[in-house]
C-alpha positions as CSV (number, residue, x, y, z in Angstrom):
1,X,-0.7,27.2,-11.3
2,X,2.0,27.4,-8.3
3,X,2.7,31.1,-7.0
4,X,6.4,32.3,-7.5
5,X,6.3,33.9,-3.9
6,X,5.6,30.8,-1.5
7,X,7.2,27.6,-0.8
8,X,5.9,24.4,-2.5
9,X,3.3,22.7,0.1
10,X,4.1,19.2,1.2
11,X,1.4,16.6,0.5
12,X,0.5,16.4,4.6
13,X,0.2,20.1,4.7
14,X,-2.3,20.0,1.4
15,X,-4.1,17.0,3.0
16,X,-4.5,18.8,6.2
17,X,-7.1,21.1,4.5
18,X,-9.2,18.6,3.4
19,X,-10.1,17.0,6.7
20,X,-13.1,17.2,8.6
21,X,-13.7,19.7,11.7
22,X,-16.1,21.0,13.8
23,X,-17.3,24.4,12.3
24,X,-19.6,24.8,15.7
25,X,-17.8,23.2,18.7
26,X,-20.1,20.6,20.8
27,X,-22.1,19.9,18.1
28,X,-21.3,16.8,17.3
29,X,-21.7,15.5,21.0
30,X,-25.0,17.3,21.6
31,X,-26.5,15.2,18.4
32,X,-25.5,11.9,19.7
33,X,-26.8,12.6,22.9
34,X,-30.2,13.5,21.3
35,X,-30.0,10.5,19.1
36,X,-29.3,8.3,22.2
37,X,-32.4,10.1,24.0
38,X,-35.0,9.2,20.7
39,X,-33.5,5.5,19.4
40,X,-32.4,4.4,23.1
41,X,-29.5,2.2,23.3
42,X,-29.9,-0.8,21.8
43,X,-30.8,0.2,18.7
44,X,-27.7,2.9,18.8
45,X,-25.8,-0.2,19.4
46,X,-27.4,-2.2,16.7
47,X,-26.5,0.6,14.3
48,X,-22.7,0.9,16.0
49,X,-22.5,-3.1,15.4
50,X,-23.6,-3.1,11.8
51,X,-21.2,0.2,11.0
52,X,-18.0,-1.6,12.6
53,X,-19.3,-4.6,10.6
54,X,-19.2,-3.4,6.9
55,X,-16.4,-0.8,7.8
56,X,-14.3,-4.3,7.9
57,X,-16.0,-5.4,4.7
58,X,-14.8,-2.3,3.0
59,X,-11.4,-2.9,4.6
60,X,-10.6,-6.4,3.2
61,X,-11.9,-5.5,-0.1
């Protein structure tokens, strides 16, 4: 139901409230450094390998 009193929205604008953000700022990095601390690095990079791997699967298809 579109309100009389405001302007129309553009589609960016819309899109711009469905994005991800950090509700509590550092959290993000402070879990991958604790993640780093308990898999240790080759398996984080096992994991980045894999990700990067079937993100380009679900790319092509």
């Amino acid at each position: 139901m579109a309100n009389k009193n405001r302007p129309k929205m553009s589609p960016q604008d819309r899109a711009k409230q469905f994005m991800p953000f950090d509700a509590v700022k550092g959290l993000r990095e402070a879990l991958a450094k604790k993640e780093k601390e308990i898999l240790g690095r080759e398996e984080i990079e096992r994991i980045e390998e894999n990700a990067e791997f079937f993100g380009n699967i679900h790319k092509n298809n």
